[in-house]
C-alpha positions as CSV (number, residue, x, y, z in Angstrom):
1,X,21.7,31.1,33.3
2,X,22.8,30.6,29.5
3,X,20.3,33.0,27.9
4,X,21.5,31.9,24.5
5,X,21.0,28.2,24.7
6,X,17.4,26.4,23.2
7,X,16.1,23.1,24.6
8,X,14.0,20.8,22.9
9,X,12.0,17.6,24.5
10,X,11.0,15.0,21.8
11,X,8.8,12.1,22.4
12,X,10.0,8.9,23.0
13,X,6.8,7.1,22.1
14,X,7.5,4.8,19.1
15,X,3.9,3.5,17.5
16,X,0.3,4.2,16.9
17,X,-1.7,2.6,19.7
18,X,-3.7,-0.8,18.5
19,X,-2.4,-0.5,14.7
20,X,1.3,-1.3,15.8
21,X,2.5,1.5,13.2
22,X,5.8,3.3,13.8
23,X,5.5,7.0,14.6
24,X,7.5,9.4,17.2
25,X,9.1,12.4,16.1
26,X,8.2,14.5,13.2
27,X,11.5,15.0,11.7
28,X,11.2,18.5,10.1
29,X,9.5,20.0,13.6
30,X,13.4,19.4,14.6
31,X,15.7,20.0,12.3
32,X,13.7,22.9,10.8
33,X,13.6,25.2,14.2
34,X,17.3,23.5,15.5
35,X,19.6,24.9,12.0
36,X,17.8,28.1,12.3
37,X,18.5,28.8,15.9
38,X,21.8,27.7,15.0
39,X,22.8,29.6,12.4
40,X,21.3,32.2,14.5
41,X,24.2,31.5,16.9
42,X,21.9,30.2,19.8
43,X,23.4,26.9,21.1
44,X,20.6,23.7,21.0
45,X,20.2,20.8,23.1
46,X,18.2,18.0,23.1
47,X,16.3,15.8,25.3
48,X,13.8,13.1,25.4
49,X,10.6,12.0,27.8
50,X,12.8,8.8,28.3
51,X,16.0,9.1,27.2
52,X,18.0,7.5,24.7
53,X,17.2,6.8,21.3
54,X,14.4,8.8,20.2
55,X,12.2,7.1,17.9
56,X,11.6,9.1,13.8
57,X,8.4,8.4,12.4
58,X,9.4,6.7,9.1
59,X,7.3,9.0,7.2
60,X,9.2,12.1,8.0
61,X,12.4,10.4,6.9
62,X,12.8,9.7,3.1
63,X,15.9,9.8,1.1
64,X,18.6,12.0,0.6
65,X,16.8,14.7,-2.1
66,X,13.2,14.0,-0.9
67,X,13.0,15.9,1.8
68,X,12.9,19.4,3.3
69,X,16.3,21.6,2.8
70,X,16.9,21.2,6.8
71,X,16.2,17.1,7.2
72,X,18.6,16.6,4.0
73,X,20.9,18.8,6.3
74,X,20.1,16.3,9.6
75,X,20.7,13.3,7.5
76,X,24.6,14.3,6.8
77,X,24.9,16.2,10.1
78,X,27.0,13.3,12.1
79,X,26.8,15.1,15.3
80,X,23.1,15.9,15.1
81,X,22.0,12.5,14.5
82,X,24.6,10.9,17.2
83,X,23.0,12.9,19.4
84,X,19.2,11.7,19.1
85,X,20.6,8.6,19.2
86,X,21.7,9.3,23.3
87,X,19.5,12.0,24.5
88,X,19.3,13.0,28.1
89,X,15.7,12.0,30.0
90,X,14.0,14.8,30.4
91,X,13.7,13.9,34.2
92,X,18.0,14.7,34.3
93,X,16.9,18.2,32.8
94,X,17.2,21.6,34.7
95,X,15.6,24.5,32.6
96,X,16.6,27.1,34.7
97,X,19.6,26.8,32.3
98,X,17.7,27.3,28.9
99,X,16.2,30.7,27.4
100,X,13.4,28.6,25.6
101,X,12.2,25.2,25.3
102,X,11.1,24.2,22.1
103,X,8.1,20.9,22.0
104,X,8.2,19.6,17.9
105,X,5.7,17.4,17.3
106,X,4.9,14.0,15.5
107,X,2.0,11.9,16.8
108,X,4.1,10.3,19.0
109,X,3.6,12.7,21.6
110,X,-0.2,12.3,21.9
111,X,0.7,9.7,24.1
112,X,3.3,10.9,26.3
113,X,3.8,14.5,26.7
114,X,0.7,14.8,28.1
115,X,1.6,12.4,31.0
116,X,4.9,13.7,31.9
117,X,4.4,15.9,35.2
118,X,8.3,16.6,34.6
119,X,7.3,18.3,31.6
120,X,4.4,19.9,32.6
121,X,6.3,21.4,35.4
122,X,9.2,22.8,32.9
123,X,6.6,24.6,31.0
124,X,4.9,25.9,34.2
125,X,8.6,27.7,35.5
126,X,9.4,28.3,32.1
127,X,6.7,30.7,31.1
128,X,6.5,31.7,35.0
129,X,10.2,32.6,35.2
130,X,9.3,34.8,31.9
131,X,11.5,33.2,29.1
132,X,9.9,31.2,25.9
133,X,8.0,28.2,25.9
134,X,7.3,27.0,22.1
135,X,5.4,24.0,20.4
136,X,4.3,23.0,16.8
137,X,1.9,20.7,15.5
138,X,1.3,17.7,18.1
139,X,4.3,19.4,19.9
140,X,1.7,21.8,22.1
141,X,0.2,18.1,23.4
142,X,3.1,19.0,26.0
143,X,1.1,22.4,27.2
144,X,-1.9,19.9,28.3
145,X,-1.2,19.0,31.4
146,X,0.9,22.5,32.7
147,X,-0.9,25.1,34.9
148,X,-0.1,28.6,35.8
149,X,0.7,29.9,39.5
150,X,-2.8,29.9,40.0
151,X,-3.4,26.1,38.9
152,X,-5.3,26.9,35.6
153,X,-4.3,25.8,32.7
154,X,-1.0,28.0,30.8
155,X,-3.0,28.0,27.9
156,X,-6.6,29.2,29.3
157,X,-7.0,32.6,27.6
158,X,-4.1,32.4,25.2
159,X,-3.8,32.7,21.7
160,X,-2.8,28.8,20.7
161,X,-2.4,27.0,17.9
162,X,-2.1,23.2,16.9
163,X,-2.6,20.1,14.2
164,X,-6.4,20.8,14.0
165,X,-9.3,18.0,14.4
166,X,-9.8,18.6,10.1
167,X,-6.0,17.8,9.7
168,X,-6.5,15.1,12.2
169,X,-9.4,13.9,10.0
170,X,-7.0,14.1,7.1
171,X,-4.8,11.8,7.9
172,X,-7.2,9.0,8.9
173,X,-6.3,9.0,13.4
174,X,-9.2,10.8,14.6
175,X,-10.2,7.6,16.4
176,X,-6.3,6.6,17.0
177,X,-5.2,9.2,18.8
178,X,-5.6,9.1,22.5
179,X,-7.9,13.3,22.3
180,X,-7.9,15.5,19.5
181,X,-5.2,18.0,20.5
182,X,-7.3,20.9,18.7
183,X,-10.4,20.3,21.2
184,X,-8.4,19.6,24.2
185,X,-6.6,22.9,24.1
186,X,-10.5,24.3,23.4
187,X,-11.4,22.3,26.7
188,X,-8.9,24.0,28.6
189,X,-10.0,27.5,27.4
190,X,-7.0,28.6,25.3
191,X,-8.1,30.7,22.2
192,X,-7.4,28.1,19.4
193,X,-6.5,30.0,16.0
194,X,-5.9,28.0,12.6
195,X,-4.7,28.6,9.6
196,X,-6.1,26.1,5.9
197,X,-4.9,22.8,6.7
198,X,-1.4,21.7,6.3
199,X,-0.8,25.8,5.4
200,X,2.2,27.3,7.2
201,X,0.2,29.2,10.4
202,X,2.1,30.4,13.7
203,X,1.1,32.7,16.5
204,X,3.2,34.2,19.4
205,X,0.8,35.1,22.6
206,X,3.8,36.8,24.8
207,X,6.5,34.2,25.5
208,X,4.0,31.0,24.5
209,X,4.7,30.7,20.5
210,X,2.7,27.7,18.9
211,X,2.6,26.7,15.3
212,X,0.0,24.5,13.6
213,X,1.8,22.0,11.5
214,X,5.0,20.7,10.0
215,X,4.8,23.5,7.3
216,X,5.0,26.3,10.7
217,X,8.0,24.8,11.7
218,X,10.4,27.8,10.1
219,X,7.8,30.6,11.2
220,X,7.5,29.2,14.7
221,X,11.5,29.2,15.1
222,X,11.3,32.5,13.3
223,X,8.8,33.8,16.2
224,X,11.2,32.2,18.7
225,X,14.4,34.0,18.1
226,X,12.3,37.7,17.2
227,X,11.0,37.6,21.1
228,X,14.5,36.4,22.3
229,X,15.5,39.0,20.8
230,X,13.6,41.4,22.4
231,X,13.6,39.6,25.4
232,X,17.5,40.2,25.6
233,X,17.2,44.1,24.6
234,X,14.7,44.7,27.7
235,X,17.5,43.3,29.7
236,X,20.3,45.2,28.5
């Protein structure tokens, strides 16, 4: 197994159901948690529900200047961008070789993540198997559908966070969006905790590290490498 290397699965879901919008990926909820695990020295790799080309919500993207410190980074990283430009299906992916899997968000993945029995199932041996499963924003929309040794739900009586029904309400897709991720993850029992809306908010519950919204991205990542850390002393 290569303890040091950090998967992420994007959504390859490209627009808003019945407003034909653009969405996918939220940029940030990638590049902020990918440089910091790399300049961390963990290795990243990256995958997609379908493969290929993995669609950026336009809105997450501005020019060179405008944007977060790590997207600016993205947008002259040559490698980085090639690389979500051919990403691996997440159906070719064996995470038996990854310490953590990482889920960013963007609304895009209100539509498939929560679908994707492959996924579901990666999360299920991931947390099973003891090593880190982490999400942020619409990213945890990925934790839906995965179930525990038991067959409940991973997240039924865990500490979980996500983009909230009043952020949902915010930006104007409370009716767009397939299920408000906020109530879903209420549904299934886990123990929703928020921060204010669009406020930097992230929460570890044992190897299952969720943050609420773009703005987590840094203290999710953060919260990632601190338990691989001690994950890697308590095998020494």
């Amino acid at each position: 197994m290569q303890h040091k290397t950090i998967l992420f699965i994007v959504t390859s879901h490209a627009k808003i159901s019945n407003t034909g919008k653009n969405t996918g990926l939220w940029l940030e909820e990638l590049t902020t948690p990918y440089y910091a695990f790399k300049d961390a020295g963990y290795g990243v790799e990256i995958a997609s529900l379908a493969g290929g080309v993995v669609p950026i919500d336009p809105s997450s993207q501005k020019t060179i200047g405008q944007n977060p410190t790590s997207v600016d980074r993205f947008l002259q990283d040559k490698g980085v961008v090639a690389a979500v430009k051919n990403t691996p299906a997440v159906s070719k992916i064996d995470a038996k070789n990854y310490a953590a899997v990482f889920l960013p968000g963007g609304h895009g993945t209100m539509w498939d993540l929560p679908g994707s029995e492959k996924l579901a199932a990666i999360v299920s041996s991931t947390l099973e198997s003891g090593r880190v499963v982490a999400a942020v924003c619409h990213g945890p929309a990925g934790l839906v559908s995965a179930k525990d040794n038991k067959g409940e739900p991973v997240v039924k009586g865990r500490r979980v966070s996500a983009f909230t029904n009043a952020e949902e309400e915010a930006v104007g897709l409370t009716k767009t969006v397939p299920f408000l991720l906020e109530s879903r993850l209420r549904e299934l029992g886990a123990l929703v905790k928020t921060g204010p809306n669009f406020q930097a908010f992230a929460i570890a519950d044992g190897n299952l590290i969720t943050g609420q919204n773009p703005a987590s991205s840094e203290k999710v990542a953060a919260l990632v490498i601190e338990r691989l850390k001690s994950l890697d002393k308590k095998g020494a």
